[in-house]
N, C-alpha and C positions, 0 to 999 in steps of 0.2 A: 536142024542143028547136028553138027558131027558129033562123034562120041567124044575127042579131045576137048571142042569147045565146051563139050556138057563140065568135061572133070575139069577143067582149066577155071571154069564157071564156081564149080563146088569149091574147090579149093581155095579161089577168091570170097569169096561167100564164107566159109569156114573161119580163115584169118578175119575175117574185117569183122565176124561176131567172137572171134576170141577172146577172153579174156588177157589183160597183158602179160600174167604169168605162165599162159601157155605160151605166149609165143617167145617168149624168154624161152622157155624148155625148147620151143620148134628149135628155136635157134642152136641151142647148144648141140642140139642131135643131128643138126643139119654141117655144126662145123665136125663133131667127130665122125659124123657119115663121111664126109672130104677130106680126114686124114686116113681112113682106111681104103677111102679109093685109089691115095696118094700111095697109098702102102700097097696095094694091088698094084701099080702104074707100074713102082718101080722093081716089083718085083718080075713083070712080062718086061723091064728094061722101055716102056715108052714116056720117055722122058717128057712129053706136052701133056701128057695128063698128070704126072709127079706135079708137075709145074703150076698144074689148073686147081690142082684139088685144094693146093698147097694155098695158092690165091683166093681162092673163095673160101676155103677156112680165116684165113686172116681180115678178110672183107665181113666176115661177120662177127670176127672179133671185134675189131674197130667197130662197128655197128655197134654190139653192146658198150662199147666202152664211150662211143658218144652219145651215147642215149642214158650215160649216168646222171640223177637229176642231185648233183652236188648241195640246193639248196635245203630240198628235203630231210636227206640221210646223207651226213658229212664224212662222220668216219666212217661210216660203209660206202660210201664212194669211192674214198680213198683207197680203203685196201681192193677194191672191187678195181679199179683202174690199175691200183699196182702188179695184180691179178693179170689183167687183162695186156697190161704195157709187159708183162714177163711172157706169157703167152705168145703174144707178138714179136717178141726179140727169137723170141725159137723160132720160131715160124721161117724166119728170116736165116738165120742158123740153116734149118733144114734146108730151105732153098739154095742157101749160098754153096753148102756142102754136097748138094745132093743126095741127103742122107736124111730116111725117115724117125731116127733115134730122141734127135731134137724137137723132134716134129711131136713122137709120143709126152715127152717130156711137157709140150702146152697142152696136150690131150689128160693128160693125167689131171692135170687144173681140170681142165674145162669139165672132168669127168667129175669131179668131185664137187663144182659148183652146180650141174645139174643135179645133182643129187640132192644137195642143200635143197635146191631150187621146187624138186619134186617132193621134200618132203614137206613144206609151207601147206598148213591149211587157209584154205579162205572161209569166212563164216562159219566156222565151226565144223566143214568138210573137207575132207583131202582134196588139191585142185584134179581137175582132171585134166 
């Protein structure tokens, strides 16, 4: 086995035993990691990774926001999508503009909802 399939292996293994509030959290850390890549891209001026970083933060926004389970939790759904549809109209802002300002503007959400996110105990423990 190579050393990537080893860690590519772990990784898969990692998510599929997480619990679903971690990987709420993976998520949120995964789109502000791809607005600072986006904020790196455009500051070396390479515009296909402004472009990329900018896409796959919004590809996991839309991810959590279809993965709201409206029947369970209604009003938190609600503001959670309203959340997530404001997030996504920047996103779209920054890409249109080429400008990362808009882009911090859904990062500031998404920063504050991780947050929320990390502070939730599960059974009576901080999640990890």
């Amino acid at each position: 086995m190579q050393p990537q399939d080893a860690t590519a292996a772990y990784r898969e293994a990692s998510l599929e035993n997480a619990p679903p509030i971690k990987i709420v959290r993976m998520l949120y850390q995964g789109a502000l990691r791809n607005i600072e890549k986006s904020r790196r891209a455009l500051e070396q001026e390479d515009q296909n990774q402004f472009v990329e970083g900018l896409h796959k933060t919004d590809a996991i926004v839309a991810e959590l926001r279809f993965c709201l389970d409206h029947a369970a939790a209604p009003e938190l759904s609600l503001q959670l999508e309203s959340l997530y549809l404001f997030a996504e109209e920047r996103l779209a802002v920054a890409l249109e503009q080429r400008n990362i300002g808009p882009a911090d503007e859904a990062g500031a959400v998404l920063r504050q909802l991780l947050s929320a996110w990390t502070s939730l105990e599960i059974d009576g423990a901080t999640a990890a």
